[in-house]
HTML snippet that shows the backbone in 3Dmol.js (N, CA, C, O; Angstrom):
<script src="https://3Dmol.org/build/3Dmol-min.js"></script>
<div id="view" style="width:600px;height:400px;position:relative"></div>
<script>
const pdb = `
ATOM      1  N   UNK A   1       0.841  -1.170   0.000  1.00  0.00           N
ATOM      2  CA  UNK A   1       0.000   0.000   0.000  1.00  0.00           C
ATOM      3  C   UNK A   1       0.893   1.243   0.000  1.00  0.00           C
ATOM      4  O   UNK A   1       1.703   1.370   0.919  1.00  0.00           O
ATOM      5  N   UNK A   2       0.810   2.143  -0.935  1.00  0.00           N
ATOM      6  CA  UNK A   2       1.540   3.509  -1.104  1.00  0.00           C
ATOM      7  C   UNK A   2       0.697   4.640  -0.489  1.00  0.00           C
ATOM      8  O   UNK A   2      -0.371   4.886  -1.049  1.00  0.00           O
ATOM      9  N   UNK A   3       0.991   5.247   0.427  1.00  0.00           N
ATOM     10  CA  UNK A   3       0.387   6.290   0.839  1.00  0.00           C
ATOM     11  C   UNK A   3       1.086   7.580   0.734  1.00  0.00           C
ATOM     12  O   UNK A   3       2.276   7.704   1.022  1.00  0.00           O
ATOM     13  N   UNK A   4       0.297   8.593   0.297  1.00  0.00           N
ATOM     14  CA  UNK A   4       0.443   9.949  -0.190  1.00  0.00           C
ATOM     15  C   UNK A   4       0.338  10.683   1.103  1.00  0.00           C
ATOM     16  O   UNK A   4      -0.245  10.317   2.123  1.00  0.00           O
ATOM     17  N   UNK A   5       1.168  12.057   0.833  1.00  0.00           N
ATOM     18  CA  UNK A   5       1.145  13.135   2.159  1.00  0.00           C
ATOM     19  C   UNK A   5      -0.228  13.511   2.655  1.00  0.00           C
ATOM     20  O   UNK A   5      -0.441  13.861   3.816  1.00  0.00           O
ATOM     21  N   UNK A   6      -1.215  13.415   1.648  1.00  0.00           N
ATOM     22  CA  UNK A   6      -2.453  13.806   2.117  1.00  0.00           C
ATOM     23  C   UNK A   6      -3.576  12.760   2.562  1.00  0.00           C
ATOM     24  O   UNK A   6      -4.594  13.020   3.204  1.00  0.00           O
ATOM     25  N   UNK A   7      -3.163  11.529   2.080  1.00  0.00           N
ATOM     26  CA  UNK A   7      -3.981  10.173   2.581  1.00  0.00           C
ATOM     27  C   UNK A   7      -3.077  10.312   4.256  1.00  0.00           C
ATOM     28  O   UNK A   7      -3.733  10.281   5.298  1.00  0.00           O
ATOM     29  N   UNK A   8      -2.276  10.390   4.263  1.00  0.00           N
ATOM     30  CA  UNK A   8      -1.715  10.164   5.480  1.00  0.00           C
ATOM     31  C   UNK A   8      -2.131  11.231   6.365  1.00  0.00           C
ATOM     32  O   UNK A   8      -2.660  10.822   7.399  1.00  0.00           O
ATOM     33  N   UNK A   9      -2.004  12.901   6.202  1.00  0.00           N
ATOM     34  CA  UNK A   9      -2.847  13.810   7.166  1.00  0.00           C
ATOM     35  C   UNK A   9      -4.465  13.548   7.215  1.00  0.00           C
ATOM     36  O   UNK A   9      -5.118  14.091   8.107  1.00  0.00           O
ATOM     37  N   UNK A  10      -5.073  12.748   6.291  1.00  0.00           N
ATOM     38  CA  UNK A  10      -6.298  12.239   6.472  1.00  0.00           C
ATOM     39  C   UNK A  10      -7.002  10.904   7.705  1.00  0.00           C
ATOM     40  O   UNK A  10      -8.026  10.751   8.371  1.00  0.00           O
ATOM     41  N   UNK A  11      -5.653  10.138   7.440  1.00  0.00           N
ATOM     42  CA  UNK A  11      -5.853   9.243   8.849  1.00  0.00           C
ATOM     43  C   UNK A  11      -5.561   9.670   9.940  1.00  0.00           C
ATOM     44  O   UNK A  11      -6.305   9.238  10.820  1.00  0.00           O
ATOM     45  N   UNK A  12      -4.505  10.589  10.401  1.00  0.00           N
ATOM     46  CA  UNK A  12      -3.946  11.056  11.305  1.00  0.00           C
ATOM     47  C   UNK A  12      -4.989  11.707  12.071  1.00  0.00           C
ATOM     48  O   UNK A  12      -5.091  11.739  13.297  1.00  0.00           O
ATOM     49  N   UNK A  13      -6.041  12.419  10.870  1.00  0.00           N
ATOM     50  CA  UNK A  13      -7.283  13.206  11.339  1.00  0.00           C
ATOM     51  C   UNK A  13      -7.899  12.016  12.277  1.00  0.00           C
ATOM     52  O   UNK A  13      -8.176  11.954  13.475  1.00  0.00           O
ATOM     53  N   UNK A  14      -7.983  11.122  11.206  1.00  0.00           N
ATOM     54  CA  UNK A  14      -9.162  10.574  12.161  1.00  0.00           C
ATOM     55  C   UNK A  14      -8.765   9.693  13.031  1.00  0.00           C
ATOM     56  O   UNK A  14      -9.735   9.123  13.531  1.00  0.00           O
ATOM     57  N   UNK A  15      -7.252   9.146  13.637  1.00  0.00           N
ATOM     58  CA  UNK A  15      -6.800   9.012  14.580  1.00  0.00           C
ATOM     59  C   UNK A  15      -6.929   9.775  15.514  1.00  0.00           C
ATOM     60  O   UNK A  15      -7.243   9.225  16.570  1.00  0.00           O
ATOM     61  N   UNK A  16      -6.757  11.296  15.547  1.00  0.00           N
ATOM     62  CA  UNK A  16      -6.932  12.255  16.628  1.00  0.00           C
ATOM     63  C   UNK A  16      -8.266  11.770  17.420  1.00  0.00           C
ATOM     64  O   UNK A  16      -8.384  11.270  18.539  1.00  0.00           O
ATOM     65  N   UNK A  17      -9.620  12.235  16.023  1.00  0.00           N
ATOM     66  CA  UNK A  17     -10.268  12.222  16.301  1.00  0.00           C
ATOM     67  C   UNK A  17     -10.760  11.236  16.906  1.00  0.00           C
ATOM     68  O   UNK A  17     -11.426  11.540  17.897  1.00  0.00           O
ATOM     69  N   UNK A  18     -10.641   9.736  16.576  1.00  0.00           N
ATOM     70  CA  UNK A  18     -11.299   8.758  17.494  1.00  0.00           C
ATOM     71  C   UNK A  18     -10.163   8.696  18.681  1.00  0.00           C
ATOM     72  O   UNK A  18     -10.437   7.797  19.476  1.00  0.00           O
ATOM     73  N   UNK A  19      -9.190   9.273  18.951  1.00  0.00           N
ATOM     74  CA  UNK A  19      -8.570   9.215  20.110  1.00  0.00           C
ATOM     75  C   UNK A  19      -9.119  10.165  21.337  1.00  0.00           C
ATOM     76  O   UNK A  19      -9.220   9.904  22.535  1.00  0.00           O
ATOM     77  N   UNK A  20      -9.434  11.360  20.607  1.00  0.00           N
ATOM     78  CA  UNK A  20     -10.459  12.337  21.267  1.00  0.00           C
ATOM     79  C   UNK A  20     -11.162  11.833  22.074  1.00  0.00           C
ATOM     80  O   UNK A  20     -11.119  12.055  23.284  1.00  0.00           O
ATOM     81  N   UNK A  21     -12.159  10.829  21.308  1.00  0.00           N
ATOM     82  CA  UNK A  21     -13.488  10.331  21.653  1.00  0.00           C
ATOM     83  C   UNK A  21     -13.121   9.064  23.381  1.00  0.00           C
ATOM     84  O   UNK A  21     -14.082   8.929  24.138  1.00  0.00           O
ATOM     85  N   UNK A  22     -11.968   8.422  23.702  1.00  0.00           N
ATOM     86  CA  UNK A  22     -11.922   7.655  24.159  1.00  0.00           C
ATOM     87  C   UNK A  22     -11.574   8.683  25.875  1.00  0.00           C
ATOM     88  O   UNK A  22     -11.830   8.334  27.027  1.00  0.00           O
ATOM     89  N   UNK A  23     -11.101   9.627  25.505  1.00  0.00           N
ATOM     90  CA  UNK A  23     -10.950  10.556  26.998  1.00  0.00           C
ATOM     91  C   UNK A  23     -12.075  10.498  28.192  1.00  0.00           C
ATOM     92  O   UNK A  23     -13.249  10.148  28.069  1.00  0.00           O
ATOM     93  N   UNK A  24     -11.518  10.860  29.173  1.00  0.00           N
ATOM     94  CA  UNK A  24     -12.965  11.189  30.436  1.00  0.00           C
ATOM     95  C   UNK A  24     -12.262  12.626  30.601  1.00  0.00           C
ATOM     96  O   UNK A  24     -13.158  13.460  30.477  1.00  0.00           O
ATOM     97  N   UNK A  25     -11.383  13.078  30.764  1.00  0.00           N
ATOM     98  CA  UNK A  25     -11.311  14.982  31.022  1.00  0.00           C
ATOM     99  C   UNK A  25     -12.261  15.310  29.652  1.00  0.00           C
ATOM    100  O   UNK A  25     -12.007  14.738  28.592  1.00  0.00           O
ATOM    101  N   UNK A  26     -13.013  15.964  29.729  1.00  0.00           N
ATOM    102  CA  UNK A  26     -12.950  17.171  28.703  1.00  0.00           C
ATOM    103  C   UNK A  26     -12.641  17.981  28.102  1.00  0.00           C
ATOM    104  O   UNK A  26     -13.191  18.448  27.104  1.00  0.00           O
ATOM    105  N   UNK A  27     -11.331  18.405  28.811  1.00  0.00           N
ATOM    106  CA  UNK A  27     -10.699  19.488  28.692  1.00  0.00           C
ATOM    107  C   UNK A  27      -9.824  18.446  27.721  1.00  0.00           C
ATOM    108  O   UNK A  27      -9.829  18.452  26.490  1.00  0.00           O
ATOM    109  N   UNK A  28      -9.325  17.850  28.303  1.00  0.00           N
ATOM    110  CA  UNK A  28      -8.491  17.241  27.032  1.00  0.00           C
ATOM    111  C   UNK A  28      -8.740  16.195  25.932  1.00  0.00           C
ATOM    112  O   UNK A  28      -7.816  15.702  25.285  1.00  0.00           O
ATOM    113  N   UNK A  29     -10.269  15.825  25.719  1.00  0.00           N
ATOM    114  CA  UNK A  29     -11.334  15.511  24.728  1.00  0.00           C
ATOM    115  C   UNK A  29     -11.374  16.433  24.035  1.00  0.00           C
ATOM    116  O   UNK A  29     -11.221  16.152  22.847  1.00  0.00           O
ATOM    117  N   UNK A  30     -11.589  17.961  24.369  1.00  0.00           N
ATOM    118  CA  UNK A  30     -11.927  18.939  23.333  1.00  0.00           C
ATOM    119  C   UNK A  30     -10.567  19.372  22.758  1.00  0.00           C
ATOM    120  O   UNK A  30     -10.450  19.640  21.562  1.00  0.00           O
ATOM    121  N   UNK A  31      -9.449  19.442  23.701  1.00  0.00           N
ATOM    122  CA  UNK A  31      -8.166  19.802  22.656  1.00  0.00           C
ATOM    123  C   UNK A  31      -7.893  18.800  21.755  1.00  0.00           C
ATOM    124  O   UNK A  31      -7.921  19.101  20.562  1.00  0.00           O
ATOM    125  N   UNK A  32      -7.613  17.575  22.105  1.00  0.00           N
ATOM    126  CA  UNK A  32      -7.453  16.573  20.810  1.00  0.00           C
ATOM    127  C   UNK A  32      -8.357  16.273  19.977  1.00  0.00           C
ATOM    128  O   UNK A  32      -8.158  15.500  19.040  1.00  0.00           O
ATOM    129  N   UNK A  33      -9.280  16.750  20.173  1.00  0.00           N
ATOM    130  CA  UNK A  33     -10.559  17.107  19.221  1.00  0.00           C
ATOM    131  C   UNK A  33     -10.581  18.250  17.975  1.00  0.00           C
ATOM    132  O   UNK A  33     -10.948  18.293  16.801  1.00  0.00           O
ATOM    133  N   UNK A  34      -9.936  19.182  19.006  1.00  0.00           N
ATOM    134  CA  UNK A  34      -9.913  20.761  18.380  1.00  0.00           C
ATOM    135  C   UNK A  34      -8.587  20.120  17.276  1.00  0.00           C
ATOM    136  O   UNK A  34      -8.750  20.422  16.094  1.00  0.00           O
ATOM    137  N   UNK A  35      -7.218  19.205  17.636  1.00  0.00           N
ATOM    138  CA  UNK A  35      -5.873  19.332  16.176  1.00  0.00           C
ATOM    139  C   UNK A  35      -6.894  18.599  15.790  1.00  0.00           C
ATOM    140  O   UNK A  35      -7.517  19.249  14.950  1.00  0.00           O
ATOM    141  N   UNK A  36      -7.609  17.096  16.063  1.00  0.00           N
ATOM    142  CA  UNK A  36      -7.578  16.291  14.689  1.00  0.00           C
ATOM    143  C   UNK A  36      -9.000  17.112  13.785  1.00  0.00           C
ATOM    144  O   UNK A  36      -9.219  16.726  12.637  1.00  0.00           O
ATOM    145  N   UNK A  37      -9.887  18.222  14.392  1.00  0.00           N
ATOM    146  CA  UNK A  37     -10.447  18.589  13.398  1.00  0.00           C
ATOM    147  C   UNK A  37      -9.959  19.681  12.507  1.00  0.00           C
ATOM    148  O   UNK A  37     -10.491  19.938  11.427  1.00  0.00           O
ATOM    149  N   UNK A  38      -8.833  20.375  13.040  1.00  0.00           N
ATOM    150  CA  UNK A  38      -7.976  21.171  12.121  1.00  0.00           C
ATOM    151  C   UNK A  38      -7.059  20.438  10.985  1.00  0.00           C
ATOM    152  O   UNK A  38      -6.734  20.698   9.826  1.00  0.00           O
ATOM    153  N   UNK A  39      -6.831  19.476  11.839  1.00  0.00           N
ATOM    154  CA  UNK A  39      -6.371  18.215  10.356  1.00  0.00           C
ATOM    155  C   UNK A  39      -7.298  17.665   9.767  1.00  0.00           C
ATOM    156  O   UNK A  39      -6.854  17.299   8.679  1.00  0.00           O
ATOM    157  N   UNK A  40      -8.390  17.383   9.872  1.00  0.00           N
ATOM    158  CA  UNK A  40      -9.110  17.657   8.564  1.00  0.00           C
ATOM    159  C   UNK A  40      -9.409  18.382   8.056  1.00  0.00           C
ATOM    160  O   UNK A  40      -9.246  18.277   6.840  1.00  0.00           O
ATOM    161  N   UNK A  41     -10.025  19.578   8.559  1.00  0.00           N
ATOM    162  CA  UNK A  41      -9.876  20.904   7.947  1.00  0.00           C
ATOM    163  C   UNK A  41      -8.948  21.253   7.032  1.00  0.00           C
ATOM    164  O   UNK A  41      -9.377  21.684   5.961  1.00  0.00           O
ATOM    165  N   UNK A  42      -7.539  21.158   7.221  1.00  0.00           N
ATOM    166  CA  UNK A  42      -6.721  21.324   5.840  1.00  0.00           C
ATOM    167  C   UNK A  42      -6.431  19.686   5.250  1.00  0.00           C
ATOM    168  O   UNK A  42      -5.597  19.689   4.344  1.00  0.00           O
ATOM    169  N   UNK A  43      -6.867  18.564   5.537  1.00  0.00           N
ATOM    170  CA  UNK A  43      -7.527  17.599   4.511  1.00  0.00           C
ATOM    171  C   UNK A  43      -8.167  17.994   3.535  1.00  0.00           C
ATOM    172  O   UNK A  43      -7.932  17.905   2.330  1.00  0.00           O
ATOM    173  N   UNK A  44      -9.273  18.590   4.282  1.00  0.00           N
ATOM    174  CA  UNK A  44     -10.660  18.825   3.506  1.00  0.00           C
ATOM    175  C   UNK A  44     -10.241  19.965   2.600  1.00  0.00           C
ATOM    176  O   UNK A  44     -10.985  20.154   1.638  1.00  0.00           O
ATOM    177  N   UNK A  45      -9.365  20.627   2.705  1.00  0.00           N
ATOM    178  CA  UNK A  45      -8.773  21.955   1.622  1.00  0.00           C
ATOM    179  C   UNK A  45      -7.864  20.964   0.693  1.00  0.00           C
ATOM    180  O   UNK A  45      -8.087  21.194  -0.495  1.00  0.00           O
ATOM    181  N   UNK A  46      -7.019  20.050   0.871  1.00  0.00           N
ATOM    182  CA  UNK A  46      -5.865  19.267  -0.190  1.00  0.00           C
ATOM    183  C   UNK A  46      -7.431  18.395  -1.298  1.00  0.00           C
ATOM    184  O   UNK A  46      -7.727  18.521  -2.487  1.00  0.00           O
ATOM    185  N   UNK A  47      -7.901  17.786  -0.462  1.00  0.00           N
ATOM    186  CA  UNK A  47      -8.725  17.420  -1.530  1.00  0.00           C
ATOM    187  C   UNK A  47     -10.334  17.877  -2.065  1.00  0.00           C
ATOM    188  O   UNK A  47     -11.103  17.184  -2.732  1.00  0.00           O
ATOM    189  N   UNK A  48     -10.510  18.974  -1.650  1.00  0.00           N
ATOM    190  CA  UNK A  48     -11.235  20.642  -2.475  1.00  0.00           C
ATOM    191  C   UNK A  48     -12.270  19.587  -1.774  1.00  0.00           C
ATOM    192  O   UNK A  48     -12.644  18.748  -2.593  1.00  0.00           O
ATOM    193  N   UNK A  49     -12.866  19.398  -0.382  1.00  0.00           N
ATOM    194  CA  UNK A  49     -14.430  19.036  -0.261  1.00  0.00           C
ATOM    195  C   UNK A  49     -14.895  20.049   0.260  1.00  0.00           C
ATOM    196  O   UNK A  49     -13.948  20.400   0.964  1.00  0.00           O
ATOM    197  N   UNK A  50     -15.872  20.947   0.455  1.00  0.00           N
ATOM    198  CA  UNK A  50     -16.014  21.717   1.252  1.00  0.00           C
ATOM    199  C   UNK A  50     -16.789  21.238   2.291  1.00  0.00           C
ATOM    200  O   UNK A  50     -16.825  21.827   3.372  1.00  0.00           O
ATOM    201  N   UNK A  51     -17.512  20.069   2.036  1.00  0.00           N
ATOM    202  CA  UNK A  51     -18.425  19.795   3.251  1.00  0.00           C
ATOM    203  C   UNK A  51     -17.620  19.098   4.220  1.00  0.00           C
ATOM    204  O   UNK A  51     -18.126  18.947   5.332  1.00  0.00           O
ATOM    205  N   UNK A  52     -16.381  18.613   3.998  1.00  0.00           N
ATOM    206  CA  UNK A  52     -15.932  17.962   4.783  1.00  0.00           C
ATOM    207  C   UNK A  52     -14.550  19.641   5.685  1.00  0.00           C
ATOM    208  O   UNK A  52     -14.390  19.525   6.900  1.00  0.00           O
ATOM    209  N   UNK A  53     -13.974  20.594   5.152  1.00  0.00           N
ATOM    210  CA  UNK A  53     -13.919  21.689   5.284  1.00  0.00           C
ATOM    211  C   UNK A  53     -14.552  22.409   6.257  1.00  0.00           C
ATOM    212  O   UNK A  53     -13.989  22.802   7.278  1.00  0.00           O
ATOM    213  N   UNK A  54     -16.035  22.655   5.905  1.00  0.00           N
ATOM    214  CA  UNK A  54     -17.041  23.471   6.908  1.00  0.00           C
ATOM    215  C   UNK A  54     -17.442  23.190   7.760  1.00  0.00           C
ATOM    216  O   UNK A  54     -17.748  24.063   8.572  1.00  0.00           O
ATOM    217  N   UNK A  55     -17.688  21.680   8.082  1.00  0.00           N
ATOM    218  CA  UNK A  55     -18.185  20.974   9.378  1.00  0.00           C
ATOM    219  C   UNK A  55     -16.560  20.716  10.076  1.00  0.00           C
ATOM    220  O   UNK A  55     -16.590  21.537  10.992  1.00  0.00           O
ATOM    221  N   UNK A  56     -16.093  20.487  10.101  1.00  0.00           N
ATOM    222  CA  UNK A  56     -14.519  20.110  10.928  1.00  0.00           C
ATOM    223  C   UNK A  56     -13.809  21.880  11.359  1.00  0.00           C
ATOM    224  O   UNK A  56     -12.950  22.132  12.204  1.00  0.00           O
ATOM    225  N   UNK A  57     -14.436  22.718  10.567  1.00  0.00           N
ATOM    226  CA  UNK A  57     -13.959  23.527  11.017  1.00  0.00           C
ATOM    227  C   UNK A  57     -15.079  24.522  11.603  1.00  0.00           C
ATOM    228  O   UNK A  57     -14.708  25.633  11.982  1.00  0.00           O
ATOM    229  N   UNK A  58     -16.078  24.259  11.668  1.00  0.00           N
ATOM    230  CA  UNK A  58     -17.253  24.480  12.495  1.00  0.00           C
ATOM    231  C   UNK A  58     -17.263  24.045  13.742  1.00  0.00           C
ATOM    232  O   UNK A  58     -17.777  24.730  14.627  1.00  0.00           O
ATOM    233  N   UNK A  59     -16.520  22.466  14.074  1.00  0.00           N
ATOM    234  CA  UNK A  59     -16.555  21.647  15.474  1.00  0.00           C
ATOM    235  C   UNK A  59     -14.992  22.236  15.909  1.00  0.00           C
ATOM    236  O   UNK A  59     -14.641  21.850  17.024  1.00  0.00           O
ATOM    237  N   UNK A  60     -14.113  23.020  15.265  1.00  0.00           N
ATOM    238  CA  UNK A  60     -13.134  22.927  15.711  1.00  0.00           C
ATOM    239  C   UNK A  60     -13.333  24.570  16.536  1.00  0.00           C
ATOM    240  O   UNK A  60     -12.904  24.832  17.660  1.00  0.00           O
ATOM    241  N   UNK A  61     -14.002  25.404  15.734  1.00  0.00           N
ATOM    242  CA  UNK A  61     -14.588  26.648  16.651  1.00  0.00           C
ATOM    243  C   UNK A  61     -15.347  25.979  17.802  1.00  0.00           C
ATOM    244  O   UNK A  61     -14.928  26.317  18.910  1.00  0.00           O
ATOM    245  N   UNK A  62     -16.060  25.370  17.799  1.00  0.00           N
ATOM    246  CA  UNK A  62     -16.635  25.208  19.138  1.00  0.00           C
ATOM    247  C   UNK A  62     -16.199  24.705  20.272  1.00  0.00           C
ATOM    248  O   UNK A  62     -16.363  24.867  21.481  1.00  0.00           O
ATOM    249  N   UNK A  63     -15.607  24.059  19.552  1.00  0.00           N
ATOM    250  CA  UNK A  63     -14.413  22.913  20.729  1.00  0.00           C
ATOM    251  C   UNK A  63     -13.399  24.611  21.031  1.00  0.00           C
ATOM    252  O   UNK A  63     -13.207  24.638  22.247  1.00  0.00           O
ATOM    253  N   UNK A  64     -12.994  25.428  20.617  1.00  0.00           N
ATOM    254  CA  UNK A  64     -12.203  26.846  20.841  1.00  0.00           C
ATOM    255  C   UNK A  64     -13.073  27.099  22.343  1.00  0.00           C
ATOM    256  O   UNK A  64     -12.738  26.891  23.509  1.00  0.00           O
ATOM    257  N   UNK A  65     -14.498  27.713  21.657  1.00  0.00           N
ATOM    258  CA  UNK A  65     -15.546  28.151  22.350  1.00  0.00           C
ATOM    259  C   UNK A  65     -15.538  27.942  23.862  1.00  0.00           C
ATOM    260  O   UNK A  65     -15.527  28.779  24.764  1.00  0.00           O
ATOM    261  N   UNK A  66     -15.548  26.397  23.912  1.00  0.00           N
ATOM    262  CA  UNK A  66     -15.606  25.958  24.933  1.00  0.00           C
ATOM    263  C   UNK A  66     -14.665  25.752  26.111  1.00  0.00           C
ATOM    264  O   UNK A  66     -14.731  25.728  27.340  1.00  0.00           O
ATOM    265  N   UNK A  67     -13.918  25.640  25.321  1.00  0.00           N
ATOM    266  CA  UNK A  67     -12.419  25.538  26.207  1.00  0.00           C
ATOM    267  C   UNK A  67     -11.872  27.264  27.020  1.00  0.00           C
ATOM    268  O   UNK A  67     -11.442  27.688  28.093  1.00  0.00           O
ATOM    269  N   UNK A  68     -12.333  27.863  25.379  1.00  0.00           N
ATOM    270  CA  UNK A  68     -12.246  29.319  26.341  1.00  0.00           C
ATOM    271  C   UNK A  68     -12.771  29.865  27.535  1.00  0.00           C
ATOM    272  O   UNK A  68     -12.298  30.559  28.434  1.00  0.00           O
ATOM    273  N   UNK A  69     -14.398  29.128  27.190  1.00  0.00           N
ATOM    274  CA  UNK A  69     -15.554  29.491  28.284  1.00  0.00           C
ATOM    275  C   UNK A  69     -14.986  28.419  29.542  1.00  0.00           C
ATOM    276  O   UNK A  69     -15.019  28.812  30.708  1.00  0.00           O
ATOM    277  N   UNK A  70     -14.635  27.488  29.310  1.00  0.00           N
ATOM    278  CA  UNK A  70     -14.326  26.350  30.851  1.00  0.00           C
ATOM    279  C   UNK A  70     -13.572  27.535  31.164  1.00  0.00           C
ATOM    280  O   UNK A  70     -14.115  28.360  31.899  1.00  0.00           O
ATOM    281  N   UNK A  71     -11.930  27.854  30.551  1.00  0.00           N
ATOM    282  CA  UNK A  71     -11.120  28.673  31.323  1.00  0.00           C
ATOM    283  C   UNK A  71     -11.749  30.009  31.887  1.00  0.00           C
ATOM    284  O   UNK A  71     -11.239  30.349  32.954  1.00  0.00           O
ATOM    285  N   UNK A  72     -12.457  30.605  31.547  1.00  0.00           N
ATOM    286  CA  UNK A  72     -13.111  31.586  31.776  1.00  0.00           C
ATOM    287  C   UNK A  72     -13.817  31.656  32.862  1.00  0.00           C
ATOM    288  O   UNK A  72     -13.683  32.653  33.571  1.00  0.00           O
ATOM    289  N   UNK A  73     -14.746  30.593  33.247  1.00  0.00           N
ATOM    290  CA  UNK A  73     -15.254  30.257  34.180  1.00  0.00           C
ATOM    291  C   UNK A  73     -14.407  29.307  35.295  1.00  0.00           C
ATOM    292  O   UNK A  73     -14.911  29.055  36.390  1.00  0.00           O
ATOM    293  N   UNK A  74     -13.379  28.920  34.999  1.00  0.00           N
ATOM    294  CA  UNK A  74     -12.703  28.493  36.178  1.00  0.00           C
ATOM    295  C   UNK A  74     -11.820  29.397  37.199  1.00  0.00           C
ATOM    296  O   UNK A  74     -11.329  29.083  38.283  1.00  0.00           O
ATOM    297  N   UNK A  75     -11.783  30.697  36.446  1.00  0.00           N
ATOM    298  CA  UNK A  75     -11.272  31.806  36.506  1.00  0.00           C
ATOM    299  C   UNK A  75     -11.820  32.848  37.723  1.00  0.00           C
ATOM    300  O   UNK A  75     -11.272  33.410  38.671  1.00  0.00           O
ATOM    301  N   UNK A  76     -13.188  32.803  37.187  1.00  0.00           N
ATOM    302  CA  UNK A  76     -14.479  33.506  37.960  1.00  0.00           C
ATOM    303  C   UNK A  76     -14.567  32.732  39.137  1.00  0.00           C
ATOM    304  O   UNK A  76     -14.596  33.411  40.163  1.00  0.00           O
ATOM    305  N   UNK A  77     -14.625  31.339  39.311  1.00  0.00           N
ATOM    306  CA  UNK A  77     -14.853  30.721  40.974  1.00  0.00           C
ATOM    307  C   UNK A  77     -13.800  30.729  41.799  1.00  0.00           C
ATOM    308  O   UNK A  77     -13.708  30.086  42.845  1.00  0.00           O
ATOM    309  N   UNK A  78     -12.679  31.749  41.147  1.00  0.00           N
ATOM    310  CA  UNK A  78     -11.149  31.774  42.443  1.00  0.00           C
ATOM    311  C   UNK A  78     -11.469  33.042  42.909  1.00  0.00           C
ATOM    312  O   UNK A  78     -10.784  33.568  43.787  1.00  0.00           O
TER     313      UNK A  78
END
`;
const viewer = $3Dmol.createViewer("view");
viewer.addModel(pdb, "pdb");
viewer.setStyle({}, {cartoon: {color: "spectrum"}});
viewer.zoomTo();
viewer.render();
</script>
């Protein structure tokens, strides 16, 4: 099997991502969440999908969102 630079940032994605998924912190569910959906995100740009593009980089703002707001609020209860 020959694998290309971009088949390979494509698994890597979704290594992150199902590695993401196996966490109990959250905090560190949503960061390894947040690279492997930025690696698909520029997946999804090497091989021009946009739907695969707009949603990975839609979950990768939110996963931002959130992490900002935890710190934010962990901030406020000291």
């Amino acid at each position: 099997m020959d694998f290309n630079g971009v088949e390979l940032l494509g698994y890597a994605a979704s290594i992150m991502v199902a590695l993401s998924l196996t966490m109990k912190d959250i905090i560190k569910l949503r960061i390894i969440n947040f690279f492997g959906c930025a690696l698909f995100t520029a997946y999804g740009l090497m091989i021009d999908s946009w739907p695969v593009v707009l949603t990975n980089g839609f979950i990768a703002c939110v996963n931002v969102y959130f992490l900002v707001k935890m710190h934010q609020d962990k901030h406020k209860q000291v």
